[in-house]
C-alpha positions in Angstrom: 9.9 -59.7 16.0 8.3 -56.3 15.4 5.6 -55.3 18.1 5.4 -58.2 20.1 5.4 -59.2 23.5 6.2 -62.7 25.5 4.0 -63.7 27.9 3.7 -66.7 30.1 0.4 -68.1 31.1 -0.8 -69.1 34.7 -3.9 -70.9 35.9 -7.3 -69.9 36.3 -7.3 -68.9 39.9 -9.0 -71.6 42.7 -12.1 -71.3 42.9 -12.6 -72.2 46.6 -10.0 -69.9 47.2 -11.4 -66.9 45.4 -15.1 -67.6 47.3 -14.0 -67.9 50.8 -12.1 -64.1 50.0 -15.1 -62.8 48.8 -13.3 -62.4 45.2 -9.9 -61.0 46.9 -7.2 -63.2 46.4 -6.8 -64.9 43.0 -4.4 -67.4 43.7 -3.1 -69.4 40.3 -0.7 -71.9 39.9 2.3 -71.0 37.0 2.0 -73.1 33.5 5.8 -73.3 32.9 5.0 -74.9 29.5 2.8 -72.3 27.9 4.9 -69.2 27.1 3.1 -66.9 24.2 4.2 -64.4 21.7 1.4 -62.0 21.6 1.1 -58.4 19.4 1.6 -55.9 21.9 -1.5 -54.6 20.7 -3.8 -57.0 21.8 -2.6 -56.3 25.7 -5.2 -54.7 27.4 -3.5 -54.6 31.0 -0.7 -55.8 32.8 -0.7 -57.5 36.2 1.8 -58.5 38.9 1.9 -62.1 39.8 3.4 -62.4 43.1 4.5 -65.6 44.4 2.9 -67.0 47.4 2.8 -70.5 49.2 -1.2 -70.9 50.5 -3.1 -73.5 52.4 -5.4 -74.1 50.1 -9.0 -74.9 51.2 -8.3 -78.7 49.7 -5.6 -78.8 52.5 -2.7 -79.1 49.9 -0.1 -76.4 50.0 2.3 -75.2 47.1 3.7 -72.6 45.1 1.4 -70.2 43.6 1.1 -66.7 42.2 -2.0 -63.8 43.3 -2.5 -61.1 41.0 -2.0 -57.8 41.4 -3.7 -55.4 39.1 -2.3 -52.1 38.7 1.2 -52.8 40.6 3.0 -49.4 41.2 7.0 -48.7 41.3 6.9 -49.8 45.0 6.5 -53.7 44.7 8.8 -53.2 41.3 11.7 -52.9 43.8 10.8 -55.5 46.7 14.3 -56.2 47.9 16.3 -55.2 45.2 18.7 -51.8 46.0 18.6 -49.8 43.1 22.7 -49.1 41.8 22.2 -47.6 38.4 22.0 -43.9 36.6 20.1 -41.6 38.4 20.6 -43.4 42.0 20.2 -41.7 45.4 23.9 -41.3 47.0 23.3 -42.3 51.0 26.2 -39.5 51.3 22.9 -36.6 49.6 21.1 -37.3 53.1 24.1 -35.9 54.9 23.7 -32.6 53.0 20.4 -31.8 55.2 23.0 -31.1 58.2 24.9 -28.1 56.1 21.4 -27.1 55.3 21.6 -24.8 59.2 25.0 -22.9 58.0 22.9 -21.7 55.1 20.4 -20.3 57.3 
């Protein structure tokens, strides 16, 4: 299990979709049974899948994933408060009042 990484598959994204977005929103549905060990090597990027519930053009709605190349720190923490090492005390914003003795 030396340099490898576990991936799991999704979809190609719907193609009706992807037209009427002008190429914007690749919307894929999750393959729950395909789940691949892959040399970290051979990765050339990695991508968010966020999940989403369209109307798709078809007129069938369900659960699906868009991708999201590139996805910074700021959709890492979507709803999820932060308590580990190196986590910002609410009690360090109250430091800016003693801030005007100092003056």
């Amino acid at each position: 299990w030396k340099d490898v990484a576990i991936v799991v598959m999704y979809s190609q994204p719907d193609a009706d979709l992807l037209d009427l977005s002008f190429q914007a929103v690749s919307s894929c549905a999750y393959l729950e049974d395909d789940i691949r060990v892959v040399n970290i090597k051979s990765i050339k990027a990695v991508v968010g899948m966020v999940p989403h519930k369209p109307t798709l053009p078809s007129g069938v709605v369900e659960n699906r994933f868009f991708l999201v190349e590139k996805p910074g720190l700021d959709i890492a923490t979507f709803g999820v408060p932060y308590e580990g090492p190196g986590a910002q005390d609410d009690e360090d914003d109250d430091d800016e009042e003693n801030m005007d003795d100092i003056e």
